[in-house]
N, C-alpha and C positions, 0 to 999 in steps of 0.2 A: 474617171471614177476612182481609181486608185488612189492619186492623188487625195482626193476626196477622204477616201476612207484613213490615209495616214494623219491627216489635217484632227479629225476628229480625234484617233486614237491618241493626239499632241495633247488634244484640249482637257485642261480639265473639270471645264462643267459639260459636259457632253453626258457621260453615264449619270452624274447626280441631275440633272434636267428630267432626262428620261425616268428616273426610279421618283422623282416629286412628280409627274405627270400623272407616272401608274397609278403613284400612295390618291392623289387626288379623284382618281378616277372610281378606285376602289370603297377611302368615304364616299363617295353619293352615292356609289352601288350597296355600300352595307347600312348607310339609310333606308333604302326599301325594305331591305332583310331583317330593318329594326320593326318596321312596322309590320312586316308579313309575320315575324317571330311575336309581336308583341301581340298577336290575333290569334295565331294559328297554332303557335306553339305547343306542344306535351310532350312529357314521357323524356326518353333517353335525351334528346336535344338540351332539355332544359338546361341539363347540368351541367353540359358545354360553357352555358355561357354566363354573364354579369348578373349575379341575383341582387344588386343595392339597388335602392330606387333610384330617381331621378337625379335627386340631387348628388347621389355617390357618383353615379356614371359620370356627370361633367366635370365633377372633383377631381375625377381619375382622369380626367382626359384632360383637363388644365395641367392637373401635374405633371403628366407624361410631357407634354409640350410643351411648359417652361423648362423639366430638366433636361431635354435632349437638345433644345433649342442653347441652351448654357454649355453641354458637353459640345455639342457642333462648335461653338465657337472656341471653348477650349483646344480641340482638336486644330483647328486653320490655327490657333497660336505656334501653338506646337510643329503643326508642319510648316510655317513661315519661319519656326527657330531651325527646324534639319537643313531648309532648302540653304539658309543662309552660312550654315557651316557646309555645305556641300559645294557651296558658289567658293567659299572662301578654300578649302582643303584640295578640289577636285576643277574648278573652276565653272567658269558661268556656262559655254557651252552645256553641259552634265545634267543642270539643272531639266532641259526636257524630258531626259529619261527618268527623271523624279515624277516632272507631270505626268506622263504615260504611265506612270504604275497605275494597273486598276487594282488593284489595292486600296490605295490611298481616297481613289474613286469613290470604291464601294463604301467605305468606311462614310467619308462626308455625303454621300447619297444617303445611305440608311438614316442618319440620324436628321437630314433635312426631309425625307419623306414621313417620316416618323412624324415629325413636328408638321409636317401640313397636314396629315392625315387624322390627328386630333385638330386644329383647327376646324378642317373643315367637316368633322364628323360632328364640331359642336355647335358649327352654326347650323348645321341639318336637325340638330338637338331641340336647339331653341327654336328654330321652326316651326317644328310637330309639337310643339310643347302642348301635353292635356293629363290631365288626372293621372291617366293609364298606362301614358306613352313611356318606354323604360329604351333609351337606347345601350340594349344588350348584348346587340352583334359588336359595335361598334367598339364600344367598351371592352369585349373582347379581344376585338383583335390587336386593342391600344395598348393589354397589358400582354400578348403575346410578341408589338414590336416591342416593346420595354426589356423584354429578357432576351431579344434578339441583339438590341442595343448595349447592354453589358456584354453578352459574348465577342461583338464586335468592338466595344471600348478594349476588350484583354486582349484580342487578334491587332490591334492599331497598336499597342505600346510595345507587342513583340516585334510588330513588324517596323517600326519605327527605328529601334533600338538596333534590328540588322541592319535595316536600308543603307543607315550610311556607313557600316564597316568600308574601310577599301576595300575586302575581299569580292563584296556584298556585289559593289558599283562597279569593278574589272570585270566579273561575272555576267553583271546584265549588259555593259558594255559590246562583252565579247559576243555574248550570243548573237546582239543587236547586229555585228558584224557579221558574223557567219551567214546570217540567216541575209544581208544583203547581196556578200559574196556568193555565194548559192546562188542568187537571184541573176549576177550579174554574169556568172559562168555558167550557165544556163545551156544546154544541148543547143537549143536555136540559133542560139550568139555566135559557136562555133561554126555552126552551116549556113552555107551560101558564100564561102569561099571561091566557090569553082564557077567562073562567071564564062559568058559566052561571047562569039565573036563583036558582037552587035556594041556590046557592055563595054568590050576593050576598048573600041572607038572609040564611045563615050569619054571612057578613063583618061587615053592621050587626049583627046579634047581640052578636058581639066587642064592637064598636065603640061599642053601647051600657049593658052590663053588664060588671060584672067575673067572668071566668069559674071555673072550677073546676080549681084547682091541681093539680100533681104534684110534690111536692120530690125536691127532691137527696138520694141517699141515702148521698152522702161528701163529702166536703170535696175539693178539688183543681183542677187546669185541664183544660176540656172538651178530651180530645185527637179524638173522631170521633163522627158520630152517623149511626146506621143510617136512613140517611130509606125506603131498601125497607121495616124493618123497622115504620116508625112506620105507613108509610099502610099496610102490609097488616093492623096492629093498628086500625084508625080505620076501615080499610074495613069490617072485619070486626063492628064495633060501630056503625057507619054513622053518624059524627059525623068531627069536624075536631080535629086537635092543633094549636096556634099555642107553637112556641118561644120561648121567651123568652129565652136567652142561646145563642149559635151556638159554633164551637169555639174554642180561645185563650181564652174569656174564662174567669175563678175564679167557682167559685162556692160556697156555703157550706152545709155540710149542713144540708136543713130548709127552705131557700130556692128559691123555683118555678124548677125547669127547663121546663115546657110547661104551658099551661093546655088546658082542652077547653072546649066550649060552657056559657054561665050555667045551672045546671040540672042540667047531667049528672052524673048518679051514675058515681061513678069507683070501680069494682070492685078491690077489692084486690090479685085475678090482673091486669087491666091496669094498674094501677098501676105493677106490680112489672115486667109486660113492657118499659112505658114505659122504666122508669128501666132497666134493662138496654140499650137500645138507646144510653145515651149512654154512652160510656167516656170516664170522668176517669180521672186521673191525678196526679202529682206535679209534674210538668213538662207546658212547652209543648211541639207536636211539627208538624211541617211538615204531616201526614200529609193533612190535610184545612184547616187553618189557614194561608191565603197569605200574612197578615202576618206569620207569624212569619218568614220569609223573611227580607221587607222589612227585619225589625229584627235579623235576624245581618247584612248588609250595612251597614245603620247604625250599629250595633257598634263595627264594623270602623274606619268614618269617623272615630266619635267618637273612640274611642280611638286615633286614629291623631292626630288634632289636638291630644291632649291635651299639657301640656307636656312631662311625661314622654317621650315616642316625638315630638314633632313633627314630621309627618309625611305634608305636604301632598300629596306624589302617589299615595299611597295612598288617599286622601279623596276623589280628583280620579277614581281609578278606578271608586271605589265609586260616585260621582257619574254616572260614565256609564252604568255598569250600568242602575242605577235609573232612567238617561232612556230607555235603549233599553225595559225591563221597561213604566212607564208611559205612553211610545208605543203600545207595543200594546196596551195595557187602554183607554188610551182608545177606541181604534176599535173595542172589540168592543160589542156589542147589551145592553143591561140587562138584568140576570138577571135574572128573574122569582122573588117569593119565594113564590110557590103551587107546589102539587105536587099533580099528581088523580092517581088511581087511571089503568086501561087504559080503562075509559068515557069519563073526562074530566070524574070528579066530583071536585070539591076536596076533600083530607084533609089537608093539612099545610099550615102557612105557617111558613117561617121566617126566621129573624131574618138581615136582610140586610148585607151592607158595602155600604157607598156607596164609590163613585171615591172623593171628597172626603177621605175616611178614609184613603185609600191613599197622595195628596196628602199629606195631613200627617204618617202616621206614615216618609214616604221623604223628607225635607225636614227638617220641623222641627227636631230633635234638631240635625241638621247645621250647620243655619242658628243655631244659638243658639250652637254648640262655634266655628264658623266667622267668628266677625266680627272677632275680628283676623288673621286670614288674607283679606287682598284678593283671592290667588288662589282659591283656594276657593269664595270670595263667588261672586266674575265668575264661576266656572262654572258653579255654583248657578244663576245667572240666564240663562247658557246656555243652560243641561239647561231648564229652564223654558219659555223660549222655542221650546225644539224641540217641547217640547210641547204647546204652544199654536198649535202649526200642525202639530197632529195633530187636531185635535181643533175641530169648533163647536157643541158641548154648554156651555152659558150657565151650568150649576152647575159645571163642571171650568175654565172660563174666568175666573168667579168666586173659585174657591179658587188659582186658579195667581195670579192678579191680587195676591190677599195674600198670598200666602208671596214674590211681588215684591219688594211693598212692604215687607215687613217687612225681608226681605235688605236691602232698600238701605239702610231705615232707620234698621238696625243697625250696618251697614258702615260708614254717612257722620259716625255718632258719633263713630268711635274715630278716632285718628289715624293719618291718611293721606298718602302722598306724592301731589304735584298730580298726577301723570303717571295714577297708578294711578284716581286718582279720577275722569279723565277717564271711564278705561277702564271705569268702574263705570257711569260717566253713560252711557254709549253702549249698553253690556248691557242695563241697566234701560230708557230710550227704544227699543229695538231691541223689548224686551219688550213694552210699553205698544203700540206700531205693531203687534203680532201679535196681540193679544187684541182690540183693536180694528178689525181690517181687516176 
């Protein structure tokens, strides 16, 4: 179901589907309320609504629905011009976090619900057409979206005109990461560490036989995997599934996604349930996969450094991003890759990231696009250093150590101004004093 709900929240006719469903729902309701007002009416109400006759009302309601159906289209011009300077500045990945803006949503919904909503109030029109009949509800409510519709044409050209700031796009980026990291270092992930004698078996088991497969039964990248769905399949059969590739990674049809214990007969129906519980896909997807995160913000860096856009302060931001994000990762607790049942028997193990992983895919890239850029460097080694005084875990202190050394060693190759290289020397020593204090 999750899945489910990020697929949608991807798409971008999902919210405007829904808001032309409503607009249509709404004309044939304010058709009845044409003809109960056009009977029943007096007094205070009148004023509310369309006092022209017949012919005004469908005048008004053609024109509302040839102009907004003109601005809609104007509008997808304009957003098909950002996406393509977003594909080209930020890269193509990026582009889905364009689609997810409801924003963008709301904007092309209003103006398509708008436009059905006169249509179909004036085929209701012409319907009921007699001497008397005056569609006034409807007419109203055509010229109440119409001043809805300017207010949102002025909210779309501001929000257009942010959207693609770089600041705009590392912002929504980042949060997009926070909020899966949060997700991913979750209270529950850390528990069920402490497994029981029965568990251990199992574990040397694994450890010492090659166990009994499950393949892939499509080609693509892992975007989610049901771990309720696995342990209550594994509980059910009273053994263990051990993952073999976690989500982001490709995998190729035929190729093991999860083994079970040496020995065990793998039932065709579990088979089949297994591989259901992993949804692949064509692309990578944030959904459950933290790195992918990580690597739209580096993205971002690289192709800002490139010579093409050279474009250091935008690298220097994403820079920061990624210190403030691995500040916090390092302080949280080791996820544990066991998962038991509600007794606290072990049925899953899965395949884990290490920090160190996380270290080099928010670095690396950087550090190699970034060595004739001294500014760059020197932040690099910044960002580094703040996080090495986040942290006294000896494997994160260790990989910060090299991605150091390598920055400088990289940096002090190319040709450098003395001033700068001082400044390189003092970042790097500043470094070396914080992993070691």
């Amino acid at each position: 179901m999750q899945h489910v709900k990020e697929r949608l929240k991807a798409s971008f006719w999902f919210i405007p589907a829904c808001m032309s469903l409503a607009a249509i729902g709404l004309a044939m309701y304010s058709g009845h309320l044409d003809i109960r007002v056009n009977v029943t009416s007096s007094g205070w109400l009148q004023s509310l609504l369309y006092k022209g006759g017949y012919k005004g009302a469908l005048t008004l309601l053609s024109t509302v629905a040839s102009s907004t159906i003109t601005i809609a289209g104007v509008i997808f011009s304009v957003t098909m011009v950002a996406l393509s300077l977003a594909s080209t500045q930020f890269g193509p990945r990026l582009l889905t976090n364009f689609m997810r803006d409801p924003g963008n949503q709301l904007v092309l919904g209003t103006f398509i619900s708008t436009f059905l909503f006169c249509l179909t109030a004036m085929g209701n029109s012409q319907r009921l057409e007699n001497e008397n009949f005056i569609p006034s509800v409807s007419a109203a409510f055509a010229l109440m979206a119409a001043v809805l519709c300017m207010g949102v044409l002025i909210y779309f050209i501001h929000h257009m005109s942010t959207s693609i700031r770089a600041e705009h796009v590392i912002n929504v980026v980042a949060i997009e990461l926070d909020e899966s990291m949060k997700n991913f270092f979750s209270p529950r992930r850390s528990a069920g560490s402490k497994i029981g004698s029965e568990s251990d078996a199992r574990l040397e088991e694994f450890n010492r036989k090659e166990g009994s497969p499950v393949p892939a039964h499509s080609t693509g990248y892992i975007q989610a995997i049901d771990e309720a769905d696995l342990i209550e399949a594994a509980d059910r059969e009273n053994t263990v599934v051990k993952l073999v590739l976690r989500p982001g990674h490709f995998v190729v049809e035929g190729f093991d996604l999860a083994v079970l214990p040496p020995g065990f007969h793998i039932a065709p129906r579990l088979k089949e349930e297994i591989q259901h519980c992993f949804v692949i896909g064509k692309e990578r997807t944030s959904e459950q996969d933290p790195e992918y995160g990580i690597y739209q913000l580096v993205e971002i860096a690289v192709r800002a450094l490139s010579p093409g856009i050279n474009d250091p302060f935008t690298a220097i931001g994403c820079l920061d991003r990624l210190c403030g994000l691995l500040c916090w990762i390092v302080r949280q607790p080791a996820i544990s890759k066991y998962r038991c049942n509600r007794q606290g028997t072990l049925r899953l193990i899965v395949a884990p990231i290490a920090t160190d992983n996380m270290l080099r895919a928010a670095f690396e890239q950087i550090r190699q696009a970034s060595t004739r850029m001294s500014s760059v460097s020197i932040r690099l080694l910044e960002c580094l250093n703040v996080i090495a005084l986040s942290t006294q875990n000896k494997e994160c202190l260790q990989s910060i150590r090299q991605q150091g050394e390598m920055t400088f060693q990289s940096s002090v190759a190319m040709p450098m101004q003395p001033g700068d290289l001082e400044d390189l020397k003092a970042r790097y020593q500043a470094l070396i004093a914080a992993i070691e204090r």
